[in-house]
OpenMM code with the backbone's topology and positions (N, CA, C; nanometers):
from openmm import Vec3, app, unit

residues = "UNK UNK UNK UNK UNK UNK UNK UNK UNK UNK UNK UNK UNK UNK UNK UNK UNK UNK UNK UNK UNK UNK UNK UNK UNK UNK UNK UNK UNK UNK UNK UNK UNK UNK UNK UNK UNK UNK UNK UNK UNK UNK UNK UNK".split()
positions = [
    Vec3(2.8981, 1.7057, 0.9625),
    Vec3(2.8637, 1.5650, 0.9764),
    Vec3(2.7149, 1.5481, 1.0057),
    Vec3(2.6803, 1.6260, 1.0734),
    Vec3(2.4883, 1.6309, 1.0673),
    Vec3(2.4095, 1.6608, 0.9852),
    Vec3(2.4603, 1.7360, 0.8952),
    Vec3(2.3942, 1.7826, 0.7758),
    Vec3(2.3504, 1.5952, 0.6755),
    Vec3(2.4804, 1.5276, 0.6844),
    Vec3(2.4816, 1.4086, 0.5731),
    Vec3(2.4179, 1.3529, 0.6803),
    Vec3(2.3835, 1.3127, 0.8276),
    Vec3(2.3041, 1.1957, 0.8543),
    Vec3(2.1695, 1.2689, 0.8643),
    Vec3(2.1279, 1.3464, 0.8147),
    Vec3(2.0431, 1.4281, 0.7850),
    Vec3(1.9666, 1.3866, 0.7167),
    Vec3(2.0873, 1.4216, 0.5824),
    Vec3(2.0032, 1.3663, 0.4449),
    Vec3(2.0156, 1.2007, 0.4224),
    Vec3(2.0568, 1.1979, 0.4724),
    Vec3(2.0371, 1.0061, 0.4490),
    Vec3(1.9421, 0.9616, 0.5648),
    Vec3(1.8562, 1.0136, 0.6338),
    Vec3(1.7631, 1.0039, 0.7199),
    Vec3(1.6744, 1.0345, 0.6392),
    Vec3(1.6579, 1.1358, 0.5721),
    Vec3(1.5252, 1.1831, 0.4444),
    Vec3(1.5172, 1.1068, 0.3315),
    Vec3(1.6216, 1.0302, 0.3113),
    Vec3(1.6338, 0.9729, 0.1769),
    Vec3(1.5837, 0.8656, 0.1968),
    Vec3(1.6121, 0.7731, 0.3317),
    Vec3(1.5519, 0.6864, 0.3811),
    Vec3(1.3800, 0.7140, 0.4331),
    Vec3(1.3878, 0.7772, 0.4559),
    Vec3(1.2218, 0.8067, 0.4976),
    Vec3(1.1606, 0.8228, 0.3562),
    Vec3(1.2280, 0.9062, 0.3065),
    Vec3(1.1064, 0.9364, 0.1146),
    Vec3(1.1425, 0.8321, 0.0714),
    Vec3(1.2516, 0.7474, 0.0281),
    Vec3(1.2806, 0.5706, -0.0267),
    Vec3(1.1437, 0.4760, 0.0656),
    Vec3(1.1020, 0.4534, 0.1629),
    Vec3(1.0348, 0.4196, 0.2311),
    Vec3(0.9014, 0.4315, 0.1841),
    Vec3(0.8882, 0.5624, 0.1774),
    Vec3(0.7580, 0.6036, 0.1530),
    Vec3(0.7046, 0.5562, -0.0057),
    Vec3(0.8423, 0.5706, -0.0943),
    Vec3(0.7772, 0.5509, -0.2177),
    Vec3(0.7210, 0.3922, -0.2811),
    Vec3(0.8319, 0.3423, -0.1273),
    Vec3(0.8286, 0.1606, -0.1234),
    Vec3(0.6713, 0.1273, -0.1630),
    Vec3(0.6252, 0.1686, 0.0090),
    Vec3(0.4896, 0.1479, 0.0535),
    Vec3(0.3547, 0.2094, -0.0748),
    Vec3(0.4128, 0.3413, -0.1161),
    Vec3(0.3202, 0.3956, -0.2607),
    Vec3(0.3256, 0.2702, -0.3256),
    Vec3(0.4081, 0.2587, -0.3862),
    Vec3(0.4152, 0.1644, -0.4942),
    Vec3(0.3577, 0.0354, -0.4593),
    Vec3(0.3663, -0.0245, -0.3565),
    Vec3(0.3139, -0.2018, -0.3029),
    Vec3(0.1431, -0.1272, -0.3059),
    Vec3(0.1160, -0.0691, -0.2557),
    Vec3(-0.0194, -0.0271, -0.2431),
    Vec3(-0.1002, -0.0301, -0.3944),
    Vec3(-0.0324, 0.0511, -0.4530),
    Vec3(-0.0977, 0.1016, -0.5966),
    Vec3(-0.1305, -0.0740, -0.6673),
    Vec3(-0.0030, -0.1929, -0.6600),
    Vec3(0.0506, -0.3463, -0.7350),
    Vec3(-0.1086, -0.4158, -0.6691),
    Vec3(-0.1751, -0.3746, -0.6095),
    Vec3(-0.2958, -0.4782, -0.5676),
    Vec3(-0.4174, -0.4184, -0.5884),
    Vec3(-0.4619, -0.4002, -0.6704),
    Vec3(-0.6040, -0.3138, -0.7078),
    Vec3(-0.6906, -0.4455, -0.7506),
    Vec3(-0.7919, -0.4849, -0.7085),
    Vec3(-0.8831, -0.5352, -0.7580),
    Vec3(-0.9513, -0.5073, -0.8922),
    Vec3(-0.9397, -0.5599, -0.9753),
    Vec3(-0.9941, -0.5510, -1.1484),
    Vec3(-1.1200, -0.4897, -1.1286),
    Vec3(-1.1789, -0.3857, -1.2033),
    Vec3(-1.3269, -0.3371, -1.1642),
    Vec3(-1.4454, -0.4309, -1.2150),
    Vec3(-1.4034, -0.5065, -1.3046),
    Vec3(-1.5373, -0.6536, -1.3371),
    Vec3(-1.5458, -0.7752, -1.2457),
    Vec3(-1.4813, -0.7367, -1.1530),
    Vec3(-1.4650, -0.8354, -1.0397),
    Vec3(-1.5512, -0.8390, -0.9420),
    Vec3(-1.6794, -0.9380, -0.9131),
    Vec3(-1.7998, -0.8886, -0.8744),
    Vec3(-1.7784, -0.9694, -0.6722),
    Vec3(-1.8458, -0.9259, -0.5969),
    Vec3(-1.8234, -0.9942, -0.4633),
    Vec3(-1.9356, -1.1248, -0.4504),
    Vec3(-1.8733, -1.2185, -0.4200),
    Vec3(-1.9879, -1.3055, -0.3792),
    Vec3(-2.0207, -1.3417, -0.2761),
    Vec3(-2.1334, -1.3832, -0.2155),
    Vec3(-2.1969, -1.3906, -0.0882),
    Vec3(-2.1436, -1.5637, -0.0452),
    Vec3(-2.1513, -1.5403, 0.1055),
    Vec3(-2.0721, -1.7023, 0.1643),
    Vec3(-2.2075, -1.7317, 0.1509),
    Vec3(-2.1717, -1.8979, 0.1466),
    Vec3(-2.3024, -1.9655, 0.1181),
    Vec3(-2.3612, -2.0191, 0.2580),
    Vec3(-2.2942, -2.0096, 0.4160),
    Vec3(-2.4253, -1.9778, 0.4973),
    Vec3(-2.4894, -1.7874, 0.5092),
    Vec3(-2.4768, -1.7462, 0.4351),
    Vec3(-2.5455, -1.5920, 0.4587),
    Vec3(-2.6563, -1.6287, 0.4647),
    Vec3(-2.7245, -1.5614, 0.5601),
    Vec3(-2.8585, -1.5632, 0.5799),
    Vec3(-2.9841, -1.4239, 0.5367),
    Vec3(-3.0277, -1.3934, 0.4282),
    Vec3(-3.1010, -1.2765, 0.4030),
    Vec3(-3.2530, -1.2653, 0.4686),
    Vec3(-3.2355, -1.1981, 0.5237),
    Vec3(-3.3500, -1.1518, 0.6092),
    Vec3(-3.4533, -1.0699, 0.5345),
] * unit.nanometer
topology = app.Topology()
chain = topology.addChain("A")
for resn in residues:
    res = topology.addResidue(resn, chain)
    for name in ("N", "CA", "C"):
        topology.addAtom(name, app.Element.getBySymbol(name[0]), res)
């Protein structure tokens, strides 16, 4: 009986993990996507 809450403890932890991979990878900023400065910035 420890062996199976075992593996359904790992399955849940690597299912988890691949969650978080995957949401991470879905938000990449486009690389022609340039930053723009707030318009009180002050350049010194």
């Amino acid at each position: 009986m420890g062996i199976v809450i075992f593996i359904v403890i790992i399955l849940c932890v690597v299912g988890g993990l691949l969650m978080l991979l995957r949401s991470a990878n879905g938000h990449k900023v486009p690389p022609n996507v340039k930053s723009q400065p707030y318009a009180d910035d002050e350049d010194d």
